[in-house]
N, C-alpha and C positions, 0 to 999 in steps of 0.2 A: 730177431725176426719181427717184421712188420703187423699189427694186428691188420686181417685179412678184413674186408669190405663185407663180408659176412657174418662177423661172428657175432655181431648184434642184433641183427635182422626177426623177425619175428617170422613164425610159423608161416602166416599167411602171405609175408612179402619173398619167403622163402620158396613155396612151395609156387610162387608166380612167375618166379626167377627160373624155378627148374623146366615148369610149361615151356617158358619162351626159349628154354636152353642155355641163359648167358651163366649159368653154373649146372656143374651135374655133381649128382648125389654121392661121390668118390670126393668129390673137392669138398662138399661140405664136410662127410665124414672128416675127411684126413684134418681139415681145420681144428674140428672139434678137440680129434686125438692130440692134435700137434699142441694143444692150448691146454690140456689136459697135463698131456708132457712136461709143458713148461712151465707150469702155475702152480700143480695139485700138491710139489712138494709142501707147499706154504700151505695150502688153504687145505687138505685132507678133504676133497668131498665128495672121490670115485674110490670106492671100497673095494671094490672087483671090475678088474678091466678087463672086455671082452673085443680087443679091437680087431684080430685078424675075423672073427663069424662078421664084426660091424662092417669091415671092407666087402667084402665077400656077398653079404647084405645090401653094399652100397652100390657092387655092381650089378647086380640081380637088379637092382630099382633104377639105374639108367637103363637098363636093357627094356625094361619094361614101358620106358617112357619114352625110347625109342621106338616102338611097337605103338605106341598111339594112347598106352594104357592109363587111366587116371584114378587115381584113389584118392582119398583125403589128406594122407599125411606120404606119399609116395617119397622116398627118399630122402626124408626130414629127420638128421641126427637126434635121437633124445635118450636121456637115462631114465633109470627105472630103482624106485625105492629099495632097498638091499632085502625086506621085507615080503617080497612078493616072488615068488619061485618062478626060474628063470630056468630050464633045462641045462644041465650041466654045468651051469654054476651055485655055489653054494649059497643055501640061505640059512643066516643062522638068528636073527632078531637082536646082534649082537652079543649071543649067549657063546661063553668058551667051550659050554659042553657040547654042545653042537658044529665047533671051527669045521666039522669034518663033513656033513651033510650037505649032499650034492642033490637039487630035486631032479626030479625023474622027468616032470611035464611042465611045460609052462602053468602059468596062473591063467585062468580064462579073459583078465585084464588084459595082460600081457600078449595072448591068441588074437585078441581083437585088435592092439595098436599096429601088432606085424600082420595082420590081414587089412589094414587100414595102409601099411606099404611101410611103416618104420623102418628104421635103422638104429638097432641100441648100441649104443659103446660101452655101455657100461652101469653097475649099479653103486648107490650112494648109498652112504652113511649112517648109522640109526643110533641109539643110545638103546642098551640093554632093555630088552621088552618091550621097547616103543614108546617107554614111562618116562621120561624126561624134556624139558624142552631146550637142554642141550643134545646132542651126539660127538657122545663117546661112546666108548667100550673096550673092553681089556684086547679085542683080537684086533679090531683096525685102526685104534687109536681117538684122537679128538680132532672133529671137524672144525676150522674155524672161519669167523665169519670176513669177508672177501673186503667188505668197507673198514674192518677192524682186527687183525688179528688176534688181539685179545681179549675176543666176545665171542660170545653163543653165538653161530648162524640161527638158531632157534630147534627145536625138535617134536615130534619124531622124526621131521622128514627136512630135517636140518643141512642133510649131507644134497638133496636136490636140492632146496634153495639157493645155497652155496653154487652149486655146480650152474642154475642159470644165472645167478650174479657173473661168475664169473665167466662166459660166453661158452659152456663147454654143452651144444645146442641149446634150439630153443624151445625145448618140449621136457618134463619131468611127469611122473606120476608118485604119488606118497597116497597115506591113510591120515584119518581124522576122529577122534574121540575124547582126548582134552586140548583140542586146538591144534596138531601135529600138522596141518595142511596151513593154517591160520597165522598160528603163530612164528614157522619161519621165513612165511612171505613176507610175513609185517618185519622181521629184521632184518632182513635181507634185501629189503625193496621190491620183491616182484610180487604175480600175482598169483591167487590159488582160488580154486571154488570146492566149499564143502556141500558134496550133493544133499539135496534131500535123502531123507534114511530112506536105505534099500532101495535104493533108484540107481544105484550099480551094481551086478554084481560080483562078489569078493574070492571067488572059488580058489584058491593057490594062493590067498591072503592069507596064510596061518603057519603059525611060528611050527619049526618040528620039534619033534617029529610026526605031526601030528600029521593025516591023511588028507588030500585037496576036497575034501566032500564040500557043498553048500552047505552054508554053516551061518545062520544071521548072528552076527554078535552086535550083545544089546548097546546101544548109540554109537556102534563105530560105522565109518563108511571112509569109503577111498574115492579118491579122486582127482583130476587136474592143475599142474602150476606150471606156469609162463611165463614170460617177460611180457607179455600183451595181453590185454582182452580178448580180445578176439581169439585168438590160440585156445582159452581156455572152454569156448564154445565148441570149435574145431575139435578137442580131443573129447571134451564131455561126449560129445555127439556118438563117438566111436566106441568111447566104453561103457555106456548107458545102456540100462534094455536086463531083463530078468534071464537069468542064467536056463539054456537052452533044454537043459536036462533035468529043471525041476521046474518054477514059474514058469517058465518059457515054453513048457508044452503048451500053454495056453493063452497065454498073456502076453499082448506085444504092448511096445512103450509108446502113445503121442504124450510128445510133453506139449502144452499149449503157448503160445505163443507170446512174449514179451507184453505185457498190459499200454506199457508205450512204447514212441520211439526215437519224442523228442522233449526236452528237458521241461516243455513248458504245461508239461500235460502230470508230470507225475508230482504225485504227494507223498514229502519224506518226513518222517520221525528223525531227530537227530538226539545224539543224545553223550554229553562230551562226557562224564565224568557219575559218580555215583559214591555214596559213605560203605558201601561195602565193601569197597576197592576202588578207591581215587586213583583219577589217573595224574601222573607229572604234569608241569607247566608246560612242556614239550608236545606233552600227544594231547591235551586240552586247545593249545592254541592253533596245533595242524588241523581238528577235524571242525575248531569255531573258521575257521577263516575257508575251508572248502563248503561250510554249510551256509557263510555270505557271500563264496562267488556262488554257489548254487542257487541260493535266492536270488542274485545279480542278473541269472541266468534266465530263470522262469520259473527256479523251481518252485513248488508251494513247500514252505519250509516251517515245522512247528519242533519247538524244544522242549515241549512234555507232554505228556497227556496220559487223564485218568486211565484210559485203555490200554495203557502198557502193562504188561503185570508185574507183579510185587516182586523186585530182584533178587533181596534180602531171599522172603520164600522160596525163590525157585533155586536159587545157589544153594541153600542148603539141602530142598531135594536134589539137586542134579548130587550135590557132594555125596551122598547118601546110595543114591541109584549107580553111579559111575565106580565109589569102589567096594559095592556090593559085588557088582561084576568081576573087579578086575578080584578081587581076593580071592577067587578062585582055585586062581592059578598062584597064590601066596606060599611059599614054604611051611608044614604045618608049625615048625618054633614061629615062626613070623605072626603067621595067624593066630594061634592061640592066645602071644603075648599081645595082638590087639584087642583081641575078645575080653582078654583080663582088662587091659586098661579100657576100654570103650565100659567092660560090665561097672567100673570107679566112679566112671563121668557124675558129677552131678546135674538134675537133670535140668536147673536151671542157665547149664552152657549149653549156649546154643550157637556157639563160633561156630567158622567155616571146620576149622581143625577138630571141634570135638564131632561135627556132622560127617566126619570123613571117618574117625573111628566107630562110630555107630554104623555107619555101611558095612565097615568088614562083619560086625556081626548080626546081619539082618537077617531074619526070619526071613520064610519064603511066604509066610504071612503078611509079616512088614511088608515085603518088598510087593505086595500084591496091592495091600493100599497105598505105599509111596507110586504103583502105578496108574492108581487110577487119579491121581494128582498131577499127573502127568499128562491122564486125557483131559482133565479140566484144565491145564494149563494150554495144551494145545486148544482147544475151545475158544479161550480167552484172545489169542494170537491170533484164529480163524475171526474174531472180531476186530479186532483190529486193524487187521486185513480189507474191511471193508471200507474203514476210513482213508489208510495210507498204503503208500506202493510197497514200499519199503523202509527201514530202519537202520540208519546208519551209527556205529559205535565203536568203541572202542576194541582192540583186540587184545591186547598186554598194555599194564600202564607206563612204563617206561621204554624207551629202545634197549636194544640189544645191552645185557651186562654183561660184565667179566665172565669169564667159566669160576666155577664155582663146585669144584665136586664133593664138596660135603656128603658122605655118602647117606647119612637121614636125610631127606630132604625138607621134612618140617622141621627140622633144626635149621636150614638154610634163611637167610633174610633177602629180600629185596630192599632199595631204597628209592622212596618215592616222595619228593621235594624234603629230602632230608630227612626223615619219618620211614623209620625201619618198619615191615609189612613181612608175614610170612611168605613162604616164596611160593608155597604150593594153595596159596591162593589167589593165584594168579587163575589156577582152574575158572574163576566166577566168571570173567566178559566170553570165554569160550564156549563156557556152558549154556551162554540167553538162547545162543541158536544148538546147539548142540541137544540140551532137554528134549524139546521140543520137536526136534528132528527136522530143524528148517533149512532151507538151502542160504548159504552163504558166502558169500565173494570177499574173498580180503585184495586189496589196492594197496600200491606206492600212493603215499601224499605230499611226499618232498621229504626234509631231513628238519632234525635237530640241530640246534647251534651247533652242536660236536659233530657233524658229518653225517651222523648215523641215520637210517632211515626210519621216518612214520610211515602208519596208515591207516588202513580203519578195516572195518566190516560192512557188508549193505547184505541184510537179512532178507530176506523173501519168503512169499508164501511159499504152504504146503505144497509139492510141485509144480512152483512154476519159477522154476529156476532162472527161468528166460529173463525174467525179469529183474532181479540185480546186476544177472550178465549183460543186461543191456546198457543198467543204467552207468555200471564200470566201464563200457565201451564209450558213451557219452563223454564220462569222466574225462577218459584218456583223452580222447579227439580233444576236450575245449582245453583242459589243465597241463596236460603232459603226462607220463607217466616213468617208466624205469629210466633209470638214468646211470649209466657201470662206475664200477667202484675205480678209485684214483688206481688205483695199483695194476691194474691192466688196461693204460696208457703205453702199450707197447708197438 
């Protein structure tokens, strides 16, 4: 079968197509499904398929657009992270103990994209707990990535990525908290924005069997990925705004407006590579060569500066604060045997790896002053702010590797220009915007000599989101942007 005239199309050329009628919202569906059908045996990256409510859904939304009626995303195919409760389909975080839990309610995300007029087909892919940046797990298997079958699409939110690589719509939602939105756009080629913290609300974002209450968990947030820029404004827009039943009694959201609009006005930090974590010769020379057409362009372009802050330092608070958190939720054998080995550390390691066992066993003490190192880190970023628009960087140092299921993960290696690297410290270019709670956009920048895709990050101030989204809109329009993998030439 022929790839349909759609299946590339981005939200906004979609949703202009349906206004004017020359497609309705049954033909996109059925596309999506039918490409789903034919592809997903290879690629794994619809976990749960929901397609007779999606039809049924699709006809609801011509009927409505028959009637005159306009929403933002009115009869626009798109999946939804396998992680966010979806009524009557199951969310399990990829845990087996859970294969059987069906939610009751949607996620409040999820309330907003279908009052926004969606149509889901289905949910994607996750890797156990959300904790890796492949997706796998023992109940739906491994996702793989749609330019390479035997690569990570990237994770948590690996199994979306995959799904818009490979044309199956052009809307996805995932979460972000060591890069899960970030990092499998950057392997996958599309695009994702990590919102500023708690600028969305998460309510029906949590693993079971826990309860949908409002619930901030500390540095995670969720958020939008597309094949376009623009898209990713389009759905931020929809799922943004403080949850109705708690912030929302009182607190409505202006976010302010994009600081520019045209290339020649804004001032960027660029910033290719770093001794904490080098990046390849690959994603060095992708983000040197868009930071000289960006100069070419107008932009005002600077490659260091004293006002950045100390990477070293904040990668090992972020390492410290992120699996303070997540230990939590650790097995007590699990936890205990870090506590033992974190309590061995000598205290002059001060690697990423020994900063990551010392989180699991932080005091609430500790963890009170590794927070306030965190408002002086933000501080430092609100200065920086005054100089530049925004900061463009790195997001993983290499493209997409092999799978790799080692099941310790710091036992696992990456290799970057030949020079083996732990793998889970990969965490540090995730974490510059992540710490700090900054909004961040990751972009397609073209490919590696091997096919596979770069790209980068464009950090932005403390909410003002508008402003990387813009400057990734720019991007797109002068450089180009997503580009679909060989293998769906159909």
């Amino acid at each position: 079968m022929a790839k349909s005239e759609w299946s590339y199309k981005s939200a906004v050329e979609l949703s202009a197509a349906l206004t004017a009628k020359k497609v309705s919202a049954v033909e996109l569906t059925q596309d999506a499904i039918d490409r789903i059908e034919r592809h997903d045996g290879k690629v794994n990256a619809i976990c749960v398929r929901d397609f007779d409510r999606a039809l049924s859904a699709a006809r609801e939304a011509d009927a409505a657009l028959a009637r005159g009626e306009r929403k933002p995303l009115l009869g626009l195919p798109m999946t939804v992270k396998e992680s966010y409760n979806i009524a009557g389909l199951p969310t399990t975080w990829g845990n087996p103990a859970h294969k059987d839990f069906i939610a009751k309610e949607d996620a409040l995300p999820v309330t907003r994209v279908k009052d926004a007029g969606t149509v889901i087909v289905g949910k994607t892919n996750v890797p156990l707990a959300l904790a890796d940046w492949q997706s796998y797990n023992d109940i739906y298997g491994t996702t793989n990535n749609p330019y390479d079958l035997g690569r990570t699409p990237g994770g948590s939110s690996g199994g979306s990525s995959a799904a818009l690589a490979a044309g199956y719509g052009p809307l996805s939602i995932g979460s972000d908290i060591g890069g899960s939105l970030r990092v499998p756009a950057f392997h996958c080629g599309v695009y994702a924005h990590k919102p500023t913290f708690n600028l969305v609300a998460t309510r029906g974002h949590v693993a079971p069997p826990a309860p949908p209450l409002p619930f901030e968990r500390d540095l995670s947030v969720i958020g939008p990925m597309a094949r376009s820029a623009a898209d990713l404004s389009l759905l931020l827009d929809v799922m943004a705004g403080p949850d109705p039943i708690e912030a929302g009694i009182a607190y409505k959201l202006e976010l302010p407006a994009a600081r520019h609009t045209a290339f020649r006005d804004f001032r960027v930090l660029v910033i290719d590579t770093d001794p904490v974590l080098p990046t390849d010769t690959a994603v060095r020379g992708s983000i040197n060569t868009l930071a000289d057409n960006l100069a070419k362009s107008g932009v005002k372009i600077e490659r260091s500066s004293p006002l950045l802050p100390d990477f070293a330092a904040s990668s090992r608070l972020y390492m410290r604060m992120l699996i303070s958190f997540l230990a939590a939720s650790f097995a007590p054998d699990v936890y205990n045997g870090a506590k033992a080995a974190a309590a061995a550390l000598p205290e002059s390691d001060n690697s990423l790896a020994a900063e990551r066992l010392r989180g699991v066993a932080l005091s609430h003490r500790d963890w009170v002053v590794a927070n306030a190192g965190r408002t002086r880190l933000r501080a430092q970023w609100r200065e920086l702010f005054k100089t530049f628009d925004a900061v463009i960087c790195p997001i993983m140092p290499t493209p997409a590797f092999p799978h790799d299921h080692l099941e310790d993960q710091e036992q696992r290696r990456i290799t970057i220009d030949g020079k083996e690297h732990v793998y889970t410290d990969q965490l540090a270019w995730p974490g510059i915007a992540t710490l700090p709670g900054l909004p961040a956009t990751a972009i397609p920048t073209g490919f590696a000599p091997d096919g596979l895709p770069v790209g980068v990050q464009i950090v932005g101030p403390w909410l003002e989101d508008r402003t990387p989204l813009k400057l990734a809109e720019l991007i797109e329009r002068e450089f180009g942007g997503f580009v679909p993998p060989k293998m769906f030439d159909d």
